[in-house]
N, CA, C and O atoms as CSV, one atom per row, in Angstrom:
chain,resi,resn,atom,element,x,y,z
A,1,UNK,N,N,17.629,10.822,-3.312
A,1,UNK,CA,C,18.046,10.730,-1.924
A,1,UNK,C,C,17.688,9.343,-1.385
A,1,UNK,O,O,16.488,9.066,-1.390
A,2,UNK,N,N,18.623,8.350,-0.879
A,2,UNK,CA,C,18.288,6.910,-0.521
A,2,UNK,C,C,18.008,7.460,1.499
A,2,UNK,O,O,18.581,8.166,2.329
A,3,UNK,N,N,16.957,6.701,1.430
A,3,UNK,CA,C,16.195,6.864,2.804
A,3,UNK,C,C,17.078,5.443,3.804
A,3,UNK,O,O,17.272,4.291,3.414
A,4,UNK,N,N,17.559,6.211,5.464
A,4,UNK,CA,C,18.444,5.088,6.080
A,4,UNK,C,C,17.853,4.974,7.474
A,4,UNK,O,O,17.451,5.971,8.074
A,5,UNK,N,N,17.814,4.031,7.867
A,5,UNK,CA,C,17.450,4.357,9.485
A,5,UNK,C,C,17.380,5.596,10.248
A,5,UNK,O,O,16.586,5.966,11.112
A,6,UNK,N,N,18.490,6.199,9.678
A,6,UNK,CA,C,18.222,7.643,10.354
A,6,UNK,C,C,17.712,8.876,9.549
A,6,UNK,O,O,18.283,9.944,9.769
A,7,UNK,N,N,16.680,8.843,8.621
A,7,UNK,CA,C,15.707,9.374,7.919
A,7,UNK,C,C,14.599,9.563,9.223
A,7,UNK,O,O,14.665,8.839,10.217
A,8,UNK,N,N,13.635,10.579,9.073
A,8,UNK,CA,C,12.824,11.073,9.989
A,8,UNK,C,C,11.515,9.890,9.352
A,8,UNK,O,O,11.390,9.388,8.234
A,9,UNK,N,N,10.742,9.759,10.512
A,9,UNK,CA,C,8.982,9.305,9.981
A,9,UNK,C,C,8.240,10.294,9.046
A,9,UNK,O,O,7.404,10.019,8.185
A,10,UNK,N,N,8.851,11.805,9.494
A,10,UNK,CA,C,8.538,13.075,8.590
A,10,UNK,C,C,8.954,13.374,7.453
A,10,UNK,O,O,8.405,14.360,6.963
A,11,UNK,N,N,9.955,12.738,6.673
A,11,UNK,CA,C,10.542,12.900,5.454
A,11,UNK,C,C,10.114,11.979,4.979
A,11,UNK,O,O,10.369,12.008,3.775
A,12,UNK,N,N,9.251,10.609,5.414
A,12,UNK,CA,C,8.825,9.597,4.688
A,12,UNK,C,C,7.488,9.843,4.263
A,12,UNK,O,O,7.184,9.356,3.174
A,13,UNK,N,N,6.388,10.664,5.047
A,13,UNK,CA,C,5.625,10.792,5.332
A,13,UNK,C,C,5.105,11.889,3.990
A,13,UNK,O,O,4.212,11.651,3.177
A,14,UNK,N,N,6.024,13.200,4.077
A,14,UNK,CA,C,6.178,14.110,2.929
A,14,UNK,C,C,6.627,13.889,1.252
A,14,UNK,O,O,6.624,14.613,0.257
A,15,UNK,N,N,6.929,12.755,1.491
A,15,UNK,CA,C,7.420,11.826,0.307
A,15,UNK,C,C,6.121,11.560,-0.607
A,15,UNK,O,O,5.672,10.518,-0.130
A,16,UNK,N,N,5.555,11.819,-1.318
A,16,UNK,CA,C,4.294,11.128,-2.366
A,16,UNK,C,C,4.689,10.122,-2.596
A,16,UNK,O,O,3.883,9.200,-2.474
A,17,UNK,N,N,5.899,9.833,-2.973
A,17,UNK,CA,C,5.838,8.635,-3.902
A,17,UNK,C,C,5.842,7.435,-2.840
A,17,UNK,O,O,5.556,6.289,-3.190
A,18,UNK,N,N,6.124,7.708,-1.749
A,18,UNK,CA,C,6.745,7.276,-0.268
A,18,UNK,C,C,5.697,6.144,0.037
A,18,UNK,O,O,5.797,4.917,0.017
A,19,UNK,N,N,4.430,7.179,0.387
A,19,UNK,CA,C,3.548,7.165,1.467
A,19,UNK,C,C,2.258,5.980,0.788
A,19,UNK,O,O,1.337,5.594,1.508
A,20,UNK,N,N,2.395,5.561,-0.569
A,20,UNK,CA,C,2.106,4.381,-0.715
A,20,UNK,C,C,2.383,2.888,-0.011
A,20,UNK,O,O,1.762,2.059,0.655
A,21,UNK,N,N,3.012,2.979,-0.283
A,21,UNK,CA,C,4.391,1.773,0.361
A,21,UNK,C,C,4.366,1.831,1.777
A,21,UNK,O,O,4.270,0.746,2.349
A,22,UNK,N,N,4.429,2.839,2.458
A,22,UNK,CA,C,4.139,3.207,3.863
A,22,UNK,C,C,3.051,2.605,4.285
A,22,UNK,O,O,2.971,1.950,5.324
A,23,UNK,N,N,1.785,2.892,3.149
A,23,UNK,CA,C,0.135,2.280,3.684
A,23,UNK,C,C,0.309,0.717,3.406
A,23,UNK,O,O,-0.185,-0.169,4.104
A,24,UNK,N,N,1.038,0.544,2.350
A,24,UNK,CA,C,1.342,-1.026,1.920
A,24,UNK,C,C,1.854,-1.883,2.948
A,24,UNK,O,O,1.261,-2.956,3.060
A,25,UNK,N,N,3.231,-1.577,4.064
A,25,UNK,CA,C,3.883,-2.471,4.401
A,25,UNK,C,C,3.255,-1.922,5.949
A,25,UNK,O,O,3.358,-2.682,6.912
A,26,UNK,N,N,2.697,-0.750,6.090
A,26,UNK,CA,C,2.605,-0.578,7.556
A,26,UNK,C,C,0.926,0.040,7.419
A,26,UNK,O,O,0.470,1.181,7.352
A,27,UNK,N,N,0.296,-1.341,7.416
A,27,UNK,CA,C,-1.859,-0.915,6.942
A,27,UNK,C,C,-2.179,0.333,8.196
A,27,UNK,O,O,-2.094,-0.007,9.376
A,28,UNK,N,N,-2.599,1.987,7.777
A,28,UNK,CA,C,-3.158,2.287,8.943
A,28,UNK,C,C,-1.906,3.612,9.844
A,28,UNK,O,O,-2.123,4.711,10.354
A,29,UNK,N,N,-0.757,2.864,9.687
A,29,UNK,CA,C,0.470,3.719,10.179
A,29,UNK,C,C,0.164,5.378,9.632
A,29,UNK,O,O,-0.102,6.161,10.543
A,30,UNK,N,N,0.185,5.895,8.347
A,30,UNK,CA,C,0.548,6.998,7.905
A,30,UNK,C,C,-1.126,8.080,8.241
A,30,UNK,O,O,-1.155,9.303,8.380
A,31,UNK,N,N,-2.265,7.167,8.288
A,31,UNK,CA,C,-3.550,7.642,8.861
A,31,UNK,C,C,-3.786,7.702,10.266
A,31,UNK,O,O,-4.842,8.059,10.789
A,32,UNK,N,N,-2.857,7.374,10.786
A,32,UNK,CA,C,-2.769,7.568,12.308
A,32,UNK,C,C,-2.886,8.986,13.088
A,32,UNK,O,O,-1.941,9.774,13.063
A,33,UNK,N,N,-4.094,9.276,13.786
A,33,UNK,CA,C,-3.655,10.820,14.305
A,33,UNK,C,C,-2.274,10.975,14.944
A,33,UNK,O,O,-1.603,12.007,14.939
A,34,UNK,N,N,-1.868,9.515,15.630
A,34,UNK,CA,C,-0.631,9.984,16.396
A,34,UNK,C,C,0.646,10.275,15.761
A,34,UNK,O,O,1.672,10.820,16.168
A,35,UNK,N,N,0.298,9.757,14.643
A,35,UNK,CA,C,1.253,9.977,13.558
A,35,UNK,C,C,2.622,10.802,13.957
A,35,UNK,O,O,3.761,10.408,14.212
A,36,UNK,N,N,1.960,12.269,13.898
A,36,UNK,CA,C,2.905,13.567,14.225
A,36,UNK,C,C,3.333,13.698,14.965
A,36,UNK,O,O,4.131,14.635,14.985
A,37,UNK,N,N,3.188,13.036,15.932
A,37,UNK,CA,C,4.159,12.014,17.537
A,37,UNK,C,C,5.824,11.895,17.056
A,37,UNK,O,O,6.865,12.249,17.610
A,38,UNK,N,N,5.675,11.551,16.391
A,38,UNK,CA,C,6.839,10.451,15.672
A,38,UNK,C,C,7.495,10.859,14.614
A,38,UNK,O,O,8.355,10.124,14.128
A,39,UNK,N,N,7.116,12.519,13.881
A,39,UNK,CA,C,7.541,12.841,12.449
A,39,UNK,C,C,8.509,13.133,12.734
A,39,UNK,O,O,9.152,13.094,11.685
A,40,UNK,N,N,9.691,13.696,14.176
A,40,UNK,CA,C,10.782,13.776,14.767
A,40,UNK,C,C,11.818,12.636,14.862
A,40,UNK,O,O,13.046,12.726,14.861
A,41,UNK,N,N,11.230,11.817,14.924
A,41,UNK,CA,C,11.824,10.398,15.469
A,41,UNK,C,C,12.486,9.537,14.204
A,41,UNK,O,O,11.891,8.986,13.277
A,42,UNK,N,N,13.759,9.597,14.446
A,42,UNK,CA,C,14.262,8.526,13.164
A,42,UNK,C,C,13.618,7.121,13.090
A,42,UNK,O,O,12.841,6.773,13.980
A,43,UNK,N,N,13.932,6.264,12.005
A,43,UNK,CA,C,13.121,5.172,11.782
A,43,UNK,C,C,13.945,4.340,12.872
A,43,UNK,O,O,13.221,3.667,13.606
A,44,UNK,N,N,15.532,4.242,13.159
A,44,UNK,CA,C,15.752,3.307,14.206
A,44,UNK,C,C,15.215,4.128,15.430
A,44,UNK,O,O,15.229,3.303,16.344
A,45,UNK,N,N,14.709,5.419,15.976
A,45,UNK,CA,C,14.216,5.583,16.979
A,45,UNK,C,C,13.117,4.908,17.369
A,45,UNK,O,O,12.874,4.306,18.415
A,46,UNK,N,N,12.054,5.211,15.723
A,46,UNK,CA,C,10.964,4.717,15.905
A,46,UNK,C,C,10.541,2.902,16.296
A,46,UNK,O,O,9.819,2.265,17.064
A,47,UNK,N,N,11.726,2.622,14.980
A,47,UNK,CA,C,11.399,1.130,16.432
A,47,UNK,C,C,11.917,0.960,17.380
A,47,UNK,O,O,11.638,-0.189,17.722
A,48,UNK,N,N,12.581,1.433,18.121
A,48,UNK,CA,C,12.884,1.323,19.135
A,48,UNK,C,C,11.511,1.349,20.034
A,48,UNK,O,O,11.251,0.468,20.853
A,49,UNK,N,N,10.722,2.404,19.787
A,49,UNK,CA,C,9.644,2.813,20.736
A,49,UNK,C,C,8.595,1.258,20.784
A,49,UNK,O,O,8.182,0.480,19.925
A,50,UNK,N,N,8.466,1.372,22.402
A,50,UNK,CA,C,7.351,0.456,22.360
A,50,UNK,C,C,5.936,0.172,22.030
A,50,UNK,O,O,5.225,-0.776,22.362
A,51,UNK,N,N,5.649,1.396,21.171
A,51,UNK,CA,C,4.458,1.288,20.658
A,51,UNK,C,C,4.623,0.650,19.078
A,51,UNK,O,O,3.646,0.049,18.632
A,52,UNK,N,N,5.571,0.745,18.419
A,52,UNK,CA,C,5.869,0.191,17.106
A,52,UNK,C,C,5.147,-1.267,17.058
A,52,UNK,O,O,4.227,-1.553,16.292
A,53,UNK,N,N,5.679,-2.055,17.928
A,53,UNK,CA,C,4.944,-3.731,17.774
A,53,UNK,C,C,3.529,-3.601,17.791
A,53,UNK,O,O,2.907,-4.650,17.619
A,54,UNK,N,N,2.786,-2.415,17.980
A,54,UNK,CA,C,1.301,-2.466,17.758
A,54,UNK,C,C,1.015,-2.162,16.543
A,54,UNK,O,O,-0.144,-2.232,16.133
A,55,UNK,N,N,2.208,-1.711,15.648
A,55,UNK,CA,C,1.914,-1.380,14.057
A,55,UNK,C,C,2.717,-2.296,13.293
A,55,UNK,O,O,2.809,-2.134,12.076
A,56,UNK,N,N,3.268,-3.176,13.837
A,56,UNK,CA,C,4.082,-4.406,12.945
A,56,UNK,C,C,4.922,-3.997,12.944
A,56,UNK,O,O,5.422,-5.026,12.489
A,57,UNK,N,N,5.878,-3.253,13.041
A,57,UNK,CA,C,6.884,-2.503,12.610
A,57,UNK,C,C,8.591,-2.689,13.507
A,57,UNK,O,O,9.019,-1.923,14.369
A,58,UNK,N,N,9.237,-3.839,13.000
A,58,UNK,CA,C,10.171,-4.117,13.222
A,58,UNK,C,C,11.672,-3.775,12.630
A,58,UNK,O,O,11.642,-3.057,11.630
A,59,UNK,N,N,12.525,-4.034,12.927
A,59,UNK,CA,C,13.955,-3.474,12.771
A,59,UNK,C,C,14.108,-4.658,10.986
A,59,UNK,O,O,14.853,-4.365,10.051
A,60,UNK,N,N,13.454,-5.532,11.016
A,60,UNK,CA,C,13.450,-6.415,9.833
A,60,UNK,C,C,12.536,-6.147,9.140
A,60,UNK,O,O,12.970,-6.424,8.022
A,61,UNK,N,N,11.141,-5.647,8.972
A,61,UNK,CA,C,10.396,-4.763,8.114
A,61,UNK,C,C,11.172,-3.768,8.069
A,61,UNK,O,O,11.930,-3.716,7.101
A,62,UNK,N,N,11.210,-3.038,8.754
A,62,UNK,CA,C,11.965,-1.689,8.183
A,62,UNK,C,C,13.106,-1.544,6.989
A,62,UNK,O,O,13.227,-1.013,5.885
A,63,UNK,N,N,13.821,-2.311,7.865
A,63,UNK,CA,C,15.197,-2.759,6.870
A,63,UNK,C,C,14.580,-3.049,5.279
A,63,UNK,O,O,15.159,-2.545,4.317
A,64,UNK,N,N,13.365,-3.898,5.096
A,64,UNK,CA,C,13.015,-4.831,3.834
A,64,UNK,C,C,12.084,-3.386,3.212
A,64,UNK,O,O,11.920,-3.345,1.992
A,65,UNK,N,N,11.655,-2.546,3.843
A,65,UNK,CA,C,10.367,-1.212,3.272
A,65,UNK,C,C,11.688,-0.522,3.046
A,65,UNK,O,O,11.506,-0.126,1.895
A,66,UNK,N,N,12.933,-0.102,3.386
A,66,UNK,CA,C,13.646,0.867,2.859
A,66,UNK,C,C,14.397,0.557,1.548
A,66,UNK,O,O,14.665,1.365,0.659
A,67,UNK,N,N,14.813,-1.311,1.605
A,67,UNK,CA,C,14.715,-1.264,0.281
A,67,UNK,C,C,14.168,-1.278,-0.725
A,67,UNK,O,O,14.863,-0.992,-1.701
A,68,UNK,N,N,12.824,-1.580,-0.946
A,68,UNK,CA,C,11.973,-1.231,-1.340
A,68,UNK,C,C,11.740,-0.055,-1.657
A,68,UNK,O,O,11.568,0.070,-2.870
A,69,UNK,N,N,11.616,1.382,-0.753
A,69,UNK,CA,C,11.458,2.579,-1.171
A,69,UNK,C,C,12.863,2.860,-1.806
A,69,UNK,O,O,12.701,3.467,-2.864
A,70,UNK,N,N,14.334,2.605,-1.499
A,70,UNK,CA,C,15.268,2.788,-2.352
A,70,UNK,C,C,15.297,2.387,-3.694
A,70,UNK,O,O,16.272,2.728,-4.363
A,71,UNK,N,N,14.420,1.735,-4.198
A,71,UNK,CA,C,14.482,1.186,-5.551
A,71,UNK,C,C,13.723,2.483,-6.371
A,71,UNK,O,O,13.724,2.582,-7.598
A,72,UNK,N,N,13.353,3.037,-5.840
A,72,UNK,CA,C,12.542,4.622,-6.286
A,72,UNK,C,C,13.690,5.519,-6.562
A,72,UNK,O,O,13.736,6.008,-7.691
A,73,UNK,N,N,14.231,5.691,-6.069
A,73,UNK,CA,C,15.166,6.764,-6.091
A,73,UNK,C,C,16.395,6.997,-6.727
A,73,UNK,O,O,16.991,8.058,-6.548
C-alpha cells in the first residue's frame, strides 16, 4: 500500500516498519502524548495545522518522508 497525503497520522503510526522513519525524519513526533490528537487527520491536514512547524514538519518534508516510506512497499 503506497502512503499519500491523504493517508491518516494513524495508519503511519500502526505501521512497524513506518514508525522508524517517523522517529528519523520527525525526532520526538510519534512519542508525543498529543500524538492521538492527530491519528484522524490526514498528512496534508496535518500540515496544514499550526502546530506542525513546532515539529519540523512541512509540506516538503512530508513529500521527501513519503518517498522514502514508499520505497518499503
Amino acid at each position: 500500500m503506497a502512503y499519500t497525503m491523504d493517508s491518516t497520522v494513524g495508519d503511519l503510526l500502526k505501521d512497524g516498519r513506518i514508525r522508524p522513519l517517523l522517529d528519523q525524519n520527525f525526532p520526538g513526533l510519534a512519542a508525543n502524548p498529543q500524538i492521538s490528537m492527530f491519528a484522524g487527520f490526514s498528512l496534508r491536514m496535518a500540515v496544514g495545522n499550526p502546530l506542525a512547524a513546532q515539529f519540523g514538519i512541512t509540506q516538503a518534508k512530508v513529500e521527501a518522508f513519503l518517498a522514502e516510506v514508499n520505497k518499503l512497499a
